[in-house]
N, C-alpha and C positions, 0 to 999 in steps of 0.2 A: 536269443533268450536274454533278458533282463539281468543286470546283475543281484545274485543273491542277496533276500529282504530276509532276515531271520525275526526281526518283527511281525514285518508282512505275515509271514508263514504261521509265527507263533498266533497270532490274529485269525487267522482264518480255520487254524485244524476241529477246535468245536463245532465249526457249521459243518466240515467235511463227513465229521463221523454222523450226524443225521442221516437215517436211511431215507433214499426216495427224495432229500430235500434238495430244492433246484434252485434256491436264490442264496447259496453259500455268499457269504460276506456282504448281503445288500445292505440294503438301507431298511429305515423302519420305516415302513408303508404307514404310518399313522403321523408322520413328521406333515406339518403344515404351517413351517414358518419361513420368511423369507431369508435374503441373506443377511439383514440386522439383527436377526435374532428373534424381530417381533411377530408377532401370530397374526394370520391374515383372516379376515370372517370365513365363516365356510359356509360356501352357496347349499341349500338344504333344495333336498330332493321333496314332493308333494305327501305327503302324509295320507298312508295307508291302511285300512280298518282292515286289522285281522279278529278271529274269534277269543282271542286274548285283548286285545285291546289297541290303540292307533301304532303306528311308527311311521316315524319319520326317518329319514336314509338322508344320504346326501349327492346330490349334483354334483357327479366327477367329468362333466363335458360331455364325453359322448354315452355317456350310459348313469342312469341311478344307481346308487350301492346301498344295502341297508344291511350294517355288519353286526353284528353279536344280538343275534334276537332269540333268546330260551325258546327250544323249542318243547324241554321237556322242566319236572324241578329238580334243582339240585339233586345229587345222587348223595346226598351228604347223611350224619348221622343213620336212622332207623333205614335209609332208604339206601344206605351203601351194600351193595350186593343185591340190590333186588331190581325188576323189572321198571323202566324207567315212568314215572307217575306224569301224568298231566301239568303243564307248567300252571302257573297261578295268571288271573286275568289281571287286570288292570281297566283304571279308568286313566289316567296320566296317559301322554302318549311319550312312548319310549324313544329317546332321540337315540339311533343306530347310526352311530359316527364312529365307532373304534371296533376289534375285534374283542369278541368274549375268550377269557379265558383259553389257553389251551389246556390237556388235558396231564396229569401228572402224569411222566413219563423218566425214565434213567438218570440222570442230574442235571444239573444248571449248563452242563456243556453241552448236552445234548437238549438242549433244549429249541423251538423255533425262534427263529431271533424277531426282537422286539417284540415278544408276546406274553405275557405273565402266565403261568403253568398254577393250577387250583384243581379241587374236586369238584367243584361248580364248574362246569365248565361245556353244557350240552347246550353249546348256541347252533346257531349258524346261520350265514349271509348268504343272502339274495342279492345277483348283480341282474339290473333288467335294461332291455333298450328305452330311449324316448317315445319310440313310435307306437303305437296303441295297439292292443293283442287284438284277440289271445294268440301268444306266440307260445309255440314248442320250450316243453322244459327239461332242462340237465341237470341231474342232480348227481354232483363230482363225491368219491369217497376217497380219502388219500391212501396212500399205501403206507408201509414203515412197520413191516411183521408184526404187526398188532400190537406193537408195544413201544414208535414214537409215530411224531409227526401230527398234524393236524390242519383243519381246511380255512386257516387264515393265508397269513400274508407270502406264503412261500405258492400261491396262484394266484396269477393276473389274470381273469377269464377276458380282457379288455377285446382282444380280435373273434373271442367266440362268439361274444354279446353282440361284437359287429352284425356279424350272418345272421339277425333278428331271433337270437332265442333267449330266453332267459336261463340264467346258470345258478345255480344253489351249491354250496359247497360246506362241511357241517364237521363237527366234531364229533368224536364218539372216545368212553370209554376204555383205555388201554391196558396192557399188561393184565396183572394179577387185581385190579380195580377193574376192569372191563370183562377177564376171562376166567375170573377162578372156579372149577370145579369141585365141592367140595359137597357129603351128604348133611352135615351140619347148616347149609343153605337153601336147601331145597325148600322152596315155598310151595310146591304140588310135586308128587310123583309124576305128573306130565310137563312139568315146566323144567321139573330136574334142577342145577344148579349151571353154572357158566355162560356162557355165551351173552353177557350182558352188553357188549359193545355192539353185536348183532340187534338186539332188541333195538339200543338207541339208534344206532338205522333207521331199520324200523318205524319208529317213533317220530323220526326227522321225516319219512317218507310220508307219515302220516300225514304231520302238518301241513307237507308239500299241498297234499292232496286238498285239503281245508281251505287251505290259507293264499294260494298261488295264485288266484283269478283275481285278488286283489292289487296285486303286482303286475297285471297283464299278461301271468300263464295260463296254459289251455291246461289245466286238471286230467284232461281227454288225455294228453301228448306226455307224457314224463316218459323221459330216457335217464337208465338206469347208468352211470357209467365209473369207473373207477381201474387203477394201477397197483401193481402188487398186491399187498394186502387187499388193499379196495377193489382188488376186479375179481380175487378171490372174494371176497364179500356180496360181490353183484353174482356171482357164479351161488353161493350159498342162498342167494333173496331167489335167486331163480327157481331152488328149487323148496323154499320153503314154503310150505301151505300158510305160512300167514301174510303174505304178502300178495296173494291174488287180490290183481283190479288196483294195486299200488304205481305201478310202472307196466310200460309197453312196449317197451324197447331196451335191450342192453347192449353194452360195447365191453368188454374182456379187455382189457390192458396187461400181456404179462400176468395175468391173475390163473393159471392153469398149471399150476405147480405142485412139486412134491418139497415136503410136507401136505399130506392134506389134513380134514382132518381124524381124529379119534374117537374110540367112542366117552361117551361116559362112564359107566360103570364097565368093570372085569378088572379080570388079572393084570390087563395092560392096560390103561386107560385112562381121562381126562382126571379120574379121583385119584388115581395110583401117582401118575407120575409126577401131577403140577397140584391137585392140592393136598394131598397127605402131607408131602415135603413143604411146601410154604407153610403150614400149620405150624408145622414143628419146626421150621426154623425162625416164626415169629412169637415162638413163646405161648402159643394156644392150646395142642395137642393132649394136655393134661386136665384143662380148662372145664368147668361143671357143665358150662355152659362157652360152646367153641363161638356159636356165632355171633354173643355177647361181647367174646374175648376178641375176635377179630373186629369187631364194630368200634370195639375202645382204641384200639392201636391209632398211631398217628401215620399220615401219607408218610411219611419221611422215613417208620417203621417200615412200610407196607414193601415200599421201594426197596429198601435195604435185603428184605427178606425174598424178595420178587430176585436180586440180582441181576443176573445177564439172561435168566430163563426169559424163552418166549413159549409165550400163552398162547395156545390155539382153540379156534371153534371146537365140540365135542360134539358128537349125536348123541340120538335118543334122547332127546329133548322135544319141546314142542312146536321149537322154532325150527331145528334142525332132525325130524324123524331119522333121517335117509343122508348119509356120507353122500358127497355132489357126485363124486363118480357112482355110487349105486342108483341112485335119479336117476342121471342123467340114462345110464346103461337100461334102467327099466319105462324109461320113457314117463317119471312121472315129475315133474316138472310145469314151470309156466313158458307155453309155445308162444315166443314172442319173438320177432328179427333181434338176430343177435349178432355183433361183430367184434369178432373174437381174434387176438393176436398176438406176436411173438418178436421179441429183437433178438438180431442174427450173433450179439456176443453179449446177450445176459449176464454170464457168469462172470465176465471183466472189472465189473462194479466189486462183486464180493470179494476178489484179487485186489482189487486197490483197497479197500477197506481194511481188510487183514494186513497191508503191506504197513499201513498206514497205523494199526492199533500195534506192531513190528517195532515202527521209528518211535513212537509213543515213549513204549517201554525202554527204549534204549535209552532215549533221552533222560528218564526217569533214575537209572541207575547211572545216572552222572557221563553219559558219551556223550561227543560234539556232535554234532548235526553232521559233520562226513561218515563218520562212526556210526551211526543212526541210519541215517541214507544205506550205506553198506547192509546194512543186517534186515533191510525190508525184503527182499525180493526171496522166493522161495528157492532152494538151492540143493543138492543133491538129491538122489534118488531114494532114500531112507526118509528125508526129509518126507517128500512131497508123498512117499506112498503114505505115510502115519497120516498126512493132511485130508488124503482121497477114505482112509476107511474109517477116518472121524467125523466127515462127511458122510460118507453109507452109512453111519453105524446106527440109524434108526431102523434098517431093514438089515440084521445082521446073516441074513441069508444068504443075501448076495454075495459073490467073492469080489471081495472091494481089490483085493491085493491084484488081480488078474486083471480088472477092470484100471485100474491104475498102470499098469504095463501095457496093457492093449494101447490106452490112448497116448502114453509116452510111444510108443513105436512110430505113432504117426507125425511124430515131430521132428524136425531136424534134429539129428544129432550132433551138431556143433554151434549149433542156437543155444547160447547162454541162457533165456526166456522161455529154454522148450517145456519145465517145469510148469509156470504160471501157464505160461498156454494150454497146456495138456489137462493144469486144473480147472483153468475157466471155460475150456469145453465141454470136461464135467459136468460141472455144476449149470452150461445152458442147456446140453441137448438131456441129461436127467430131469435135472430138478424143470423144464419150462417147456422145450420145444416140442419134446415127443409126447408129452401130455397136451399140448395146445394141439397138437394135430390130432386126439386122438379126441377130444375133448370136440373139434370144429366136425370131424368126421360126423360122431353121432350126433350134435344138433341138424347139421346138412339133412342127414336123412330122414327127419320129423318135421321141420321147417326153414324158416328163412335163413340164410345166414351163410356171414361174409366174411370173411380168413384173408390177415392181414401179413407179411413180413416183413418188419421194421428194418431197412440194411445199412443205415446213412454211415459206413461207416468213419465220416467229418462231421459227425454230428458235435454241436458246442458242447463242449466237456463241463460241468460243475468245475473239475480239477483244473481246468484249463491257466485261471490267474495266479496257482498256489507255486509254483516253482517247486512242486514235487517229485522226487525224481523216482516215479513207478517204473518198474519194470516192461509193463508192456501196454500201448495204446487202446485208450477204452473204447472206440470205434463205435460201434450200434448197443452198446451196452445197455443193464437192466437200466432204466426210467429216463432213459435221455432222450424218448423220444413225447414225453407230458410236454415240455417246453414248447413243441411244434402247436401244440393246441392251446396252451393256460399259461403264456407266458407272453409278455411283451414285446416287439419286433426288437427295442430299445436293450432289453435283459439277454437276447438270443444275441444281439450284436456285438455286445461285448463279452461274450464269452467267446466272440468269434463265426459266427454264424458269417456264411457267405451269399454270395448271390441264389446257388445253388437249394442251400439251405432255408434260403426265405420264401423260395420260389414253391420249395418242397413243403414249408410249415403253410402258403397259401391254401395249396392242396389241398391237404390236410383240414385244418377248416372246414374247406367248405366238404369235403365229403363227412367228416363228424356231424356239422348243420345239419347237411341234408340227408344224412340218416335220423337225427331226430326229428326230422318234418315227416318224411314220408317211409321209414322204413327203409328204403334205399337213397344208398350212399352216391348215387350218380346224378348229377346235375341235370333238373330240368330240360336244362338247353343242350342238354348233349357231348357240352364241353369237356375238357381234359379227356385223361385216359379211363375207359371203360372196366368199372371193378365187376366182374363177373360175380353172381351168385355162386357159392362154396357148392360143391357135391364132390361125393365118394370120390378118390383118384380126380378131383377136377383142379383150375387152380386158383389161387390166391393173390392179393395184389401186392406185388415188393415197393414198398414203398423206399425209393433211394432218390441221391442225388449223384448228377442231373436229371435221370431220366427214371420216371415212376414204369413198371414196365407189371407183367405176372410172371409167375412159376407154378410151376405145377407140383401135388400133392409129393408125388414122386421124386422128384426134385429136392423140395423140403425133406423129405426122409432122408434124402442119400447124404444131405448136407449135414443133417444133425443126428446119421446114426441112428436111428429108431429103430430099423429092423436088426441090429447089434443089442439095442435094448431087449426089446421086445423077446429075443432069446436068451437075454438074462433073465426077464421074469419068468418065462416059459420054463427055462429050467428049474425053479423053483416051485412056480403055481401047483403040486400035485403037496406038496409040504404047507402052503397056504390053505389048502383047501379044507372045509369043517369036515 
């Protein structure tokens, strides 16, 4: 290890606390000057008639890029909180050389680097190949709990564009701007109030559809795809009725998780918990007129009052009738091949994160960075059960305290770590694995579909250059396996990617490709290793290194506990029940 950079470190902790973000301390992807400092021309990509009017992209060598193009208008003034409107045409043609806007999100330290953060902010870029379509199209949704992150510069789709598809990647929306549920907003009793991040979706899929043959996509071919949040979002388009005939394909990243979401209206629900209290803690709640009052406030108010809440999708809406688990359970959904997946330590991510907002605080109340260091890692057994049932305490049914002892038993008990470990298996085999297997189950048995386990665990770490001293290695953790696909060979190698790992991110590729070609993810020619089609008790493909291999359904349960779960809800579901 290097010797301690307390600059360095100071440098880099703003990109770390970004959820889901994978180009912690790069460079700004829009820099195009040499090393005198002087600006070099920029070779322009062919200029393309969309329904809005021309754009011009530019020539990045081996693919076109055309970055920050409105898909939708401004969500600004009268239009903040409501369903995203048709962007304005043009006769100018719009030269798309930089990213639009991201979307306002937590502060300037969370923020994506080298991106400037507005309420304007519903673009999004198209990367296509040289070679002439119609090629297969992917349209990427980021993740970041609905409330950071965004589809600029933290994805290089450079090696996916290779495998002839065209990749779209888009903003939407965030937080209490993107999600607030509130009956002062409702613009129909069917449309309800929240879920606006979902619309601009949506609305970006729309365009897709419109506007993609101009680029050299097939309209025919869109594949749905998206991580965290974002594959929770491709799970929510799957079963939303307003998305038929939008996309034909989905891939699940980690998006099968609890939290899911709520409803709108009741005693517990989208208006009770996230917008009564934003109201009333931005000074509206008294208000003649609430949605006047909230229209006045400024992003920088909205933020403030938004806090650390995270906004979630609501039902009973128009977009959202049916909770993704009641679809999917009732079979009503859109049957399209879907590949759906999970990494083997999820929860490792949220451990370093908390470790990391731990040292934060220390440092804040004047400790050294040894001092700081010491006070991250989670430590006694008091400690870590209060950790585990403020974790549960959305489902206060469960006995978190029980379930917190269960999973410590199974750790060594002279492992200094066995705490953080005990929590981050928590939070993968709850909150991701055993809902991903339950979730791939019932697609399996209506149609296509292809069950993934992410296990590298030498996957390149974001953490890897910070000289942090976390308690325990993030190994196959939540979103470390996006880089295998939307990231640079150049970005994976200096995080440290090995032979192994490059060899595994080629994979990769091309089975992502070639399920957006043909629905299946196995190579024409026969090549690599054989991903079997998902069914009940059948298996799934472990995606590791060196060797890509399967496991069976069973297998994945015994790994991540589910039938342990599964008697935890069991014992409750008769107190669930209406």
């Amino acid at each position: 290890m290097k010797p301690h950079n307390d600059n360095k470190l100071a440098k880099c902790l703003p990109a770390l606390l970004l959820a889901a973000l994978l180009s912690a301390c790069g460079s700004d992807s829009n820099n195009n000057r040499d090393d005198r400092g002087e600006e070099e021309p920029t070779p322009m990509a062919p200029v393309r008639e969309t329904a809005q009017g021309p754009v011009q992209g530019v020539d990045e060598g081996t693919l076109y890029s055309f970055k920050g193009i409105p898909y939708a208008a401004p969500p600004v003034g009268e239009l903040r909180w409501q369903p995203p409107a048709p962007p304005a045409t043009r006769s100018a043609t719009l030269v798309a050389d930089k990213f639009g806007n991201a979307c306002p999100q937590g502060s300037g330290a969370f923020a994506p680097q080298g991106e400037n953060l507005a309420e304007d902010c519903l673009y999004l870029n198209v990367y296509t190949p040289k070679t002439p379509g119609p090629h297969p199209v992917m349209v990427w949704i980021h993740g970041g709990a609905f409330i950071y992150g965004s589809g600029g510069g933290t994805y290089e789709p450079v090696r996916l564009v290779a495998k002839d598809v065209v990749v779209v990647t888009l903003n939407y929306r965030l937080g209490a701007l993107g999600f607030l549920p509130h009956p002062s907003l409702e613009t129909s009793p069917e449309q309800g109030s929240g879920n606006y991040g979902l619309l601009d979706q949506q609305a970006a899929l729309r365009w897709v559809k419109e506007n993609i043959a101009a680029f050299g996509g097939d309209p025919d071919n869109i594949t749905l795809f998206g991580e965290s949040a974002g594959g929770h979002s491709v799970l929510s388009h799957l079963v939303s009725p307003a998305t038929a005939g939008l996309f034909h394909k989905a891939i699940v990243q980690s998006g099968s998780y609890n939290p899911t979401q709520i409803p709108l209206k009741g005693l517990v629900s989208g208006e009770t918990l996230f917008g009564a209290p934003f109201v009333h803690a931005i000074g509206c709640a008294e208000a003649e007129d609430v949605a006047a009052c909230l229209r006045g406030k400024s992003v920088e108010e909205i933020l403030t009052a938004q806090g650390a809440t995270v906004y979630l999708p609501v039902t009973g809406t128009a977009v959202l009738p049916k909770s993704i688990q009641e679809a999917l359970s009732e079979g009503d959904y859109h049957n399209v091949p879907v590949m759906i997946g999970s990494n083997l330590h999820e929860g490792r991510l949220f451990v370093a994160l908390e470790e990391i907002a731990r040292f934060q605080a220390a440092l804040a109340e004047g400790k050294s960075i040894p001092e700081a260091a010491a006070a991250m890692p989670l430590t006694g057994d008091d400690n870590y059960r209060q950790a585990v049932i403020a974790l549960l305490s959305e489902n206060p049914l469960l006995n978190a305290a029980q379930i917190a002892d269960d999973y410590l038993a199974l750790q060594d008990a002279a492992d200094p770590r066995r705490w953080s470990f005990a929590y981050a298996d928590i939070q993968t085999d709850w909150r991701f694995a055993c809902n991903n297997l339950q979730h791939a189950t019932i697609l399996a048995s209506r149609g296509t579909t292809y069950a993934y386990h992410f296990t590298d665990a030498n996957a390149p770490s974001i953490f890897a250059n910070t000289e942090l001293p976390l308690s325990i290695p993030m190994g196959a953790t939540h979103s470390l396996e996006i880089q295998y696909v939307l990231n640079t060979a150049e970005t994976m190698l200096e995080r440290g990617a090995g032979e192994a790992q490059m060899a595994l991110s080629e994979a990769m590729l091309t089975y992502w490709s070639q399920f957006a070609k043909t629905g299946d993810p196995n190579p024409a020619d026969g090549g690599g290793v054989n991903w079997p089609a998902f069914t009940f008790g059948g298996n799934m493909l472990r995606l590791d290194a060196p060797t890509i291999g399967t496991r069976s359904a069973a297998e994945f349960s015994e790994i991540h506990r589910c039938s342990y779960w599964a008697e935890q809800y069991s014992s409750i579901l008769p107190t669930l029940r209406p």
